[in-house]
LUMMARLO-134500 format. One record per residue (C-alpha): residue in one letter; z, y, x. Coordinates in nm, 4 decimals, padded with zeros to 6 digits, m for minus. Each point is the difference from the previous one (the first is absolute). Layout:
BEGIN
  aa         Z         Y         X
   A         Z         Y         X
...
END
This chain:
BEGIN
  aa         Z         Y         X
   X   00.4098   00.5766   01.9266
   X  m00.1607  m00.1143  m00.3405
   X   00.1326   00.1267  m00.3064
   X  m00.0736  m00.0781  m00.3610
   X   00.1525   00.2387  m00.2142
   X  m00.0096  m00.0701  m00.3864
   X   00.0664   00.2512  m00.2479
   X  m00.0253   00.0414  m00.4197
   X   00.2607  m00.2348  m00.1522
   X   00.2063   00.0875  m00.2117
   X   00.1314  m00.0520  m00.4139
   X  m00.2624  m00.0530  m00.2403
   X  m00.0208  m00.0868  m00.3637
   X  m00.1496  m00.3411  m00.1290
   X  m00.3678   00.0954  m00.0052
   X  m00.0042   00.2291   00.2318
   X  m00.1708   00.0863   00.3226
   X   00.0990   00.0553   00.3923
   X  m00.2170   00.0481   00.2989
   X   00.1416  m00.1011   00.3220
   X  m00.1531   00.1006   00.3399
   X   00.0615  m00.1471   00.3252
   X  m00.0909   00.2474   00.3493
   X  m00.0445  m00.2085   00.2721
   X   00.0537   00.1812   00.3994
   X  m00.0380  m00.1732   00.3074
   X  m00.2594  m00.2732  m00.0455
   X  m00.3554   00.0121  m00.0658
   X  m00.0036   00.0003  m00.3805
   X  m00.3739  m00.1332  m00.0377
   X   00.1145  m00.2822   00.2070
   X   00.2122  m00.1608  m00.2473
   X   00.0135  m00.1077  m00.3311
   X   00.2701   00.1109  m00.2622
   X   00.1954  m00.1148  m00.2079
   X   00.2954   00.0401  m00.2852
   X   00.2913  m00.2404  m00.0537
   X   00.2958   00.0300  m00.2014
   X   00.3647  m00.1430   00.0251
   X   00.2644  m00.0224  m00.2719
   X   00.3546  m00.0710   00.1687
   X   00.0577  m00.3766   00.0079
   X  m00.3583  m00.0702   00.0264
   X  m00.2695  m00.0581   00.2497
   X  m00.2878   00.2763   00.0800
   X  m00.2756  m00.0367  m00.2157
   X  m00.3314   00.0941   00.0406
   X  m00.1934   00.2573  m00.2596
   X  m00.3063   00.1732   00.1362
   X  m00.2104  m00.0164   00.3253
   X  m00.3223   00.1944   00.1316
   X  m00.1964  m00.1097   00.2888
   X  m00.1098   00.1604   00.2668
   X  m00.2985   00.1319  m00.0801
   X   00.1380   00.1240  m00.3875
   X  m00.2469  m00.2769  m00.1300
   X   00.1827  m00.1842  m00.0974
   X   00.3271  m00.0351  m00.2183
   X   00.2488  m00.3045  m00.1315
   X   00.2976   00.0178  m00.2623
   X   00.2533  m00.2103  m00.1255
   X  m00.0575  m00.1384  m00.3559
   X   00.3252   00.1635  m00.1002
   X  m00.1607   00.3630   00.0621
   X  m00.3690  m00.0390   00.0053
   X  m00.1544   00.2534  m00.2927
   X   00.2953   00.2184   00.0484
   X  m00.0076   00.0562   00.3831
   X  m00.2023   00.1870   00.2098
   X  m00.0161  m00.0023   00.3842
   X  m00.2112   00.2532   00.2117
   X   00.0103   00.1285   00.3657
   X  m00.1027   00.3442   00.1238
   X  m00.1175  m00.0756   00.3641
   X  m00.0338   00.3598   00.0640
   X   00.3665   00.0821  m00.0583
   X   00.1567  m00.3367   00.0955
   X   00.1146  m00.0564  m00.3347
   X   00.0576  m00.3002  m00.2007
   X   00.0344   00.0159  m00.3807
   X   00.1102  m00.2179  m00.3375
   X  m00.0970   00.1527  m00.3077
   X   00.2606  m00.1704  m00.2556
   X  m00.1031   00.0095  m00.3617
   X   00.1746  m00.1272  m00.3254
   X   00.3068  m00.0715   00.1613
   X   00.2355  m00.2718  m00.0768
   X   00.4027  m00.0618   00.0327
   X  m00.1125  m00.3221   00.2445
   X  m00.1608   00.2100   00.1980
   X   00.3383   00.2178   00.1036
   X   00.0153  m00.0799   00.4286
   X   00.0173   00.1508   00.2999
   X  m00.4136   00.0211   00.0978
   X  m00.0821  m00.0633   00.3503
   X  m00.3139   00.1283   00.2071
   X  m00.1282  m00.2615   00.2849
   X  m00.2619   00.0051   00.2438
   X  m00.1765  m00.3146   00.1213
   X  m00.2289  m00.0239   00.3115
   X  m00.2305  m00.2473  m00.1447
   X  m00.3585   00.0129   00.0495
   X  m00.1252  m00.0423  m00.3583
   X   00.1427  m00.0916  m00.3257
   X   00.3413   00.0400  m00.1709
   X   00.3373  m00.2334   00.0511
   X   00.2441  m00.0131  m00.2452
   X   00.2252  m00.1224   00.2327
   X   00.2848   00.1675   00.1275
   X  m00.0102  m00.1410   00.3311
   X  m00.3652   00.1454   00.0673
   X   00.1742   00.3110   00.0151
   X   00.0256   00.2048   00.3230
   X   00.1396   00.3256  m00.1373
   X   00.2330   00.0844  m00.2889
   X   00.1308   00.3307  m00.1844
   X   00.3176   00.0900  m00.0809
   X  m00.0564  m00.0969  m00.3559
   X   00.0009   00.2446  m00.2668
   X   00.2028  m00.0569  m00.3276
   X  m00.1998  m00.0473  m00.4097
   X   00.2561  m00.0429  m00.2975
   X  m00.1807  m00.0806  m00.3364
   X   00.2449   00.0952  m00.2817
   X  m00.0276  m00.1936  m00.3195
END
């Protein structure tokens, strides 16, 4: 069965950094493209970070573009978000997805076929 299995949260300091990875088993990982959302209890999913298919191409949400960095390793199945210059706003649990779509990135939760078990970030003021 497919798994997506996120890793590297944890408690950071304002300013800090975290890099959270995302192994993905029983799909074909060059098939999909990837992306990060994050969830804050009471609120809905939101998206952060997606990579096509091919790695060509990437998208971010205003509220982390210039601090974020997403990246796939197609070799090891693995899905990655560099997080730079961390923020208290940006404490969630961080989700990995996988979305079958031929080109391009959604930022739409809906588009997603695949989810992680989410993986926790606190930002400490």
């Amino acid at each position: 069965q497919v798994q997506l299995v996120e890793s590297g949260g944890g408690l950071v300091q304002s300013g800090g950094s975290l890099r959270l990875s995302c192994v993905a088993s029983g799909l074909t990982f060059i098939s999909y493209a990837m992306n990060w959302f994050r969830q804050v209890p009471g609120k809905e999913r939101e998206f952060v970070a997606g990579i096509s298919r091919s790695g060509g191409s990437t998208y971010y949400a205003n509220s982390v573009k210039g601090r974020f960095t997403i990246s796939r390793d197609d070799a090891e199945n693995t899905l990655y978000l560099q997080m730079n210059s961390l923020k208290p706003e940006d404490t969630a649990v961080y989700y990995c997805g996988a979305d079958r779509r031929l080109v391009g990135i959604s930022t739409s939760i809906r588009d997603i076929d695949y989810w992680g078990q989410g993986t926790q970030v606190t930002v400490s003021s």
